[in-house]
C-alpha positions in Angstrom: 38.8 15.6 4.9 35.9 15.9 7.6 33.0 14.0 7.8 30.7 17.2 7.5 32.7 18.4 4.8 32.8 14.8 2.9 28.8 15.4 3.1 28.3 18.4 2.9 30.3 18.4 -0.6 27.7 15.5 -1.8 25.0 17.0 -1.0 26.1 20.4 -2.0 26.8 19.1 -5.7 24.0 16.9 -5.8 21.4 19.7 -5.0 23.6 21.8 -7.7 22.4 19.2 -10.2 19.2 19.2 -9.2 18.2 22.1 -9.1 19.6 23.1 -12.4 17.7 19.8 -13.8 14.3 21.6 -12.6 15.1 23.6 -15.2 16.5 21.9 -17.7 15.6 18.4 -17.7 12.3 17.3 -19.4 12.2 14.3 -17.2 12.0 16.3 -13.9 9.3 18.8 -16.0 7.7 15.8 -16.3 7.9 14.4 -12.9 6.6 17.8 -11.2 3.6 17.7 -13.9 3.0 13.9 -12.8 3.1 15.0 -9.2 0.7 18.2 -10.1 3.1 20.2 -8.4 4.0 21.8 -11.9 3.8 25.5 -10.2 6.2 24.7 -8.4 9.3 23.2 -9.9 11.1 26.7 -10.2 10.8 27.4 -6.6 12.2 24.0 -5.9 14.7 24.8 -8.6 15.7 27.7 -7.0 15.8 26.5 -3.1 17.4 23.3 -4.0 20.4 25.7 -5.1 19.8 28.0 -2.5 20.5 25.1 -0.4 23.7 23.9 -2.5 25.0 27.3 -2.0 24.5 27.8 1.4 26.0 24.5 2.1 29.2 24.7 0.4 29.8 28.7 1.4 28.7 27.6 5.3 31.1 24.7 5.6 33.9 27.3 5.2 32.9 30.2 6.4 29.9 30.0 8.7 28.0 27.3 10.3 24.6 29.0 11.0 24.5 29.2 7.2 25.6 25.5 7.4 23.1 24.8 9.7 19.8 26.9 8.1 21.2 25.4 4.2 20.7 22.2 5.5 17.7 22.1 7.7 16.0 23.5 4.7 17.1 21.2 2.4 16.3 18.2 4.9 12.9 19.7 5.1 12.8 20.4 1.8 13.3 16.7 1.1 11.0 15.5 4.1 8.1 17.7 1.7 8.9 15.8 -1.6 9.2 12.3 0.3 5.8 12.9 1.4 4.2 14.0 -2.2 5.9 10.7 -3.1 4.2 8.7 -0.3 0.5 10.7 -1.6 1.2 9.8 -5.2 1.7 6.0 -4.1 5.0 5.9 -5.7 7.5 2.9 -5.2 10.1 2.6 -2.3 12.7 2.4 -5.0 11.4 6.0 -6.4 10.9 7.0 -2.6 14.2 6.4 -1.3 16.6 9.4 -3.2 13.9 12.0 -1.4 14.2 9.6 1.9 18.1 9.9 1.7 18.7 13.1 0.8 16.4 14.2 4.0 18.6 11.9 6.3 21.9 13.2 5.0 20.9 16.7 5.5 19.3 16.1 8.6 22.6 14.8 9.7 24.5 17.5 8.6 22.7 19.8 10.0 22.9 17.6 13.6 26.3 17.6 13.7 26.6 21.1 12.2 24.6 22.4 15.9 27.0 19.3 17.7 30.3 20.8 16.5 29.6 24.5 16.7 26.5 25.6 19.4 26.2 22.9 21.8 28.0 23.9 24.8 
């Protein structure tokens, strides 16, 4: 198996579960109401498997999906590493939202390496 598929797979199922946990989960209810971002855990919900979707469907079938479900999942991440920065939360609860950005980000570089740099 690729690389980009290898990580686009974990990142694909991990946003699965995330999203569905926004949700579902009373601890990620809770977390959005600690944040005060409450209003919007259902659109995160929602474009976390938005994201998911587009990753695992682009990987296959076409990279521009590829590229865009990742890019707005890194950014997506880059947005709730900086509520966690503004909130004064730990490294330790920092470093999934830190991760996840990077990992996307990558995808999404050598998504635009492998398919439109000429």
């Amino acid at each position: 198996m690729k690389l980009l598929t290898a990580l686009t797979w974990l990142s694909g199922l991990s946003f699965i579960y995330f999203g569905i946990g926004c949700f579902i989960s009373e601890f990620i209810i809770s977390e959005f109401n600690r944040y005060g971002l409450a209003k919007f855990r259902t659109l995160t919900g929602l474009l976390q498997l938005l994201g998911a979707v587009g990753l695992l469907i682009g990987v296959y079938f076409n990279p521009k999906i590829l590229l865009f479900a990742s890019l707005g999942l890194g950014v997506l991440m880059i947005c709730g590493f900086m509520v966690r920065i503004k909130i004064s939360d730990s490294f330790i609860k920092c470093l999934p939202s830190v991760s996840f950005a990077v990992l996307n980000l990558f995808i999404a570089l050598k998504t635009y390496l492998i398919y439109f740099k000429n």
